[in-house]
Residue, then its C-alpha position, 0 to 999 in steps of 0.5 A: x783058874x781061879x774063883x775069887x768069893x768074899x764071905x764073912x763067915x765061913x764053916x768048913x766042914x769035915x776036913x783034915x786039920x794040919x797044924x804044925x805051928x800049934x802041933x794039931x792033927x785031926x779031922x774037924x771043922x773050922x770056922x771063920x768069921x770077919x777074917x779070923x779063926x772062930x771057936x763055933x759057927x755062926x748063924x748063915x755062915x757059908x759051909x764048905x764041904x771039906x771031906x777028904x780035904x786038907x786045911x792046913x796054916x797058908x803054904x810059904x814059899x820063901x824063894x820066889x822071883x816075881x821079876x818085878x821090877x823091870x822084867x815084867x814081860x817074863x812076870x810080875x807081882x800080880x800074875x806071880x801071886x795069882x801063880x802061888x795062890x793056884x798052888x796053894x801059898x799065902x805068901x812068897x818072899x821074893x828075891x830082889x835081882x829085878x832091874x832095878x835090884x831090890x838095893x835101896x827103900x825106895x825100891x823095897x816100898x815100891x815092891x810091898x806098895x804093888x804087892x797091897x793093891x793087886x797081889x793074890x798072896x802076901x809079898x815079902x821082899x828080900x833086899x841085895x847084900x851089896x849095891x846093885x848086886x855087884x859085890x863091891x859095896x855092902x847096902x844099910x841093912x838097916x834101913x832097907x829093915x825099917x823100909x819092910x826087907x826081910x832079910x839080905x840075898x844077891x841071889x842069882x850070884x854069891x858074894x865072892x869076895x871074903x873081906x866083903x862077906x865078912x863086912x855082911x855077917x859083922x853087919x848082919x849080927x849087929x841088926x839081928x839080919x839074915x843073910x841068904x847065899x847063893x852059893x857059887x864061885x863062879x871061878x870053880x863053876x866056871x861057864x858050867x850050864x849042867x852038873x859036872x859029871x857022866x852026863x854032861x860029859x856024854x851030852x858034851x855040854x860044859x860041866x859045873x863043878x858040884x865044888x862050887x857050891x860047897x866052897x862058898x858054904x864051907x867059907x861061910x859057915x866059918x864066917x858065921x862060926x866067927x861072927x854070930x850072923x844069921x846064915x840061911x843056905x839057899x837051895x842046897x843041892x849036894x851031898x857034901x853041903x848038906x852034910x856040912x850044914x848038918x854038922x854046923x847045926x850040930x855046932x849050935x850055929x845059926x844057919x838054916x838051909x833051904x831045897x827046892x823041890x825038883x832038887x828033890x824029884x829030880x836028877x841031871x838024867x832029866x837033861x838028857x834030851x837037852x831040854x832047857x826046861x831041865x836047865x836050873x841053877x844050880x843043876x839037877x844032881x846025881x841021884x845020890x845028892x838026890x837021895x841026900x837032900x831028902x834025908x837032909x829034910x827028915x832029920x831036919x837039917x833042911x828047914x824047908x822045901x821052896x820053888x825058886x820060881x824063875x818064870x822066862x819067855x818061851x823064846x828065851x828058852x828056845x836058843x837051846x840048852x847051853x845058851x837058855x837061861x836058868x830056871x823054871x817055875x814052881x809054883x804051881x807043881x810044888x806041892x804034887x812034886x814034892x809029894x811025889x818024892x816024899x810021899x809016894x815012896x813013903x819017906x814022909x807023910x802029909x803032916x811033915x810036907x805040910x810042916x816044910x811048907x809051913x812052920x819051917x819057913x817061919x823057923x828061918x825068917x824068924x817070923x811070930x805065926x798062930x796057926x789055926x786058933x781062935x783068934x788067928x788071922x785066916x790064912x789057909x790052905x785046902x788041899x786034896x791028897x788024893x787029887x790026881x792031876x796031869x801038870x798042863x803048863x797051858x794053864x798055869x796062872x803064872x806068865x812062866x810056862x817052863x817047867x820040866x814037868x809038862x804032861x808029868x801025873x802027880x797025886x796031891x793038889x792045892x784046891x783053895x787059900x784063905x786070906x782073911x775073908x778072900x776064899x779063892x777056889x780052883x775051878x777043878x774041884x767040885x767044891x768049887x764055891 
């Protein structure tokens, strides 16, 4: 839960300052007044006592399904937003495979037009590649540029087709557009509900073949190579993808790559017991592309951890492993998982995942941030490093209750946001104002 105050000066005291935008780490106070970072207190600022805690620049997660439009009995803007600010983000970009898709203006307006008047954190929408997501026809990037779209994704599918994802590079280095792929061929992934391997083959359930993934990358990164357009892999998942988006950089091309954070944490041994919370797309790996998208992160081959927040119904989930849906929500775990597997066994500290977090996204959408420094919008992050907390989906703010980490410890916990005046608190922390 939440606590919701307004104040137009603030001073939070003795924190942690972690600022990879501006290169700042130390333990100092902040202070804000009428929305934006002040250089001294003010007379009866409100003081929030931050000992102990980290303030960082507002956490981003640049892959969200927020389902809205059309599939708001599994999500919507409000409860989705309210979902990221409980886990400490200021911002989600979201995806556009809603019903109606995310393919014209109108729909991107009416997304940022629902975003102003109830979202607890600021919405960035992504637009389609190609008409209703089907591959056929490209969308004018730009004007659905000019309508706030942030960048072109048929997330949920790849564009399979060459000629067609040609056409969307050609398009997209003309406008200056990013392009993001779901990587699939869905010919090679054929039916595959986990990763193609020992388990799925012990388990009997009908394996997907890493090549999938892999292939559509290998494609791509030659049309990237050929045409100059802005490439961003989303959620990369294995070894070989990510040693070729790391040889591509080492090229000089414009891509950038994206992991989620259970794709970090977890393996397909979580699928054992044939829990539909384990099933995600694309799956859970062997340990060794585990042990790759981590070392993909530190040497910065990956730009960023996300969530791919994907809220479904308890029912939905509930028609077993083959037939339930992908996905699970994030939102709320992201920041306990992700320093779970890159802090706790020492990989990374605060600093790094704080920069994953943070000046990674902005590297990918291209985007113009201050960090925290005079003059700078408020937009932060409170978080205890030290919190050690038990993942209770009962309580999640999202409507998604399917994480594969229910009743799972984690050590690191987001206790607030800022956005301008807006403070919002957890109720878990005793600094709750």
């Amino acid at each position: 839960m939440l606590v919701r105050t307004e104040h137009r000066s603030l001073m939070i005291e003795g924190a942690r300052v972690i600022d990879p935008i501006v290169g700042r780490d130390e333990v100092a106070s902040v202070f804000i007044h009428d929305g934006k970072v002040a250089t001294e207190p003010t007379a009866g600022a409100h003081r929030i006592d931050a000992f102990c805690l980290i303030v960082s620049p507002g956490l981003w997660d640049i892959h969200v399904h927020l389902r809205e439009p059309g599939q708001t009995h599994k999500e919507t803007i409000e409860s989705g937003t309210l979902a990221a600010a409980g886990g400490g983000f200021t911002l989600v970009a979201c995806m556009p495979n809603t019903t109606p898709p995310l393919d014209s203006p109108d729909t991107i307006r009416r997304v940022l037009d629902r975003a102003a008047s109830v979202a607890s954190a600021a919405v960035l929408p992504f637009a389609t590649i190609t008409k209703g997501r089907a591959g056929l026809e490209l969308t004018d990037f730009e004007s659905l540029m000019e309508s706030g779209a942030i960048g072109f994704t048929d997330d949920g599918d790849g564009v399979e087709d060459d000629a067609m994802m040609r056409s969307a590079f050609e398009q997209a280095a003309r406008v200056d557009a990013l392009l993001v792929q779901h990587c699939e061929y869905r010919r090679i992934s054929d039916g595959g509900v986990m990763h193609l391997g020992e388990v799925s083959s012990g388990l009997g359930f009908p394996g997907l073949d890493p090549r999938s993934e892999e292939a559509m990358i290998e494609r791509d990164l030659g049309l990237c190579r050929e045409t100059g357009g802005r490439y961003h892999v989303a959620h990369i998942s294995t070894a070989r993808a990510v040693d070729m988006v790391r040889k591509a950089k080492r090229q000089g091309l414009p891509v950038t790559a994206e992991v989620c954070t259970h794709h970090l944490l977890l393996t397909d041994r979580a699928c054992v017991d044939g829990n539909a919370n384990t099933k995600m797309h694309p799956p859970l790996r062997p340990q060794r592309d585990v042990d790759a998208c981590r070392q993909g992160l530190l040497d910065g081959t990956i730009d960023c951890i996300v969530t791919d927040h994907a809220p479904h119904t308890a029912d939905e989930k509930s028609v077993g492993f083959v037939e339930a849906p992908a996905g699970i929500v994030g939102l709320e775990t992201a920041v306990g998982v992700a320093a779970e597997a890159m802090i706790q066994p020492g990989l990374a500290d605060w600093a790094r995942l704080i920069e994953w977090f943070t000046l990674g996204p902005v590297r990918v959408l291209h985007r113009c941030r201050k960090g925290i420094v005079p003059g700078a919008n408020v937009e932060l992050t409170l978080i205890d490093p030290d919190a050690t907390w038990c993942v209770n989906p009962d309580r999640f703010l999202s409507m998604g209750r399917n994480t594969p980490f229910a009743g799972r410890t984690l050590v690191g916990q987001p206790v607030g946001t800022m956005r301008g005046s807006s403070v919002a608190m957890s109720v878990a922390t005793s600094r709750c104002i």
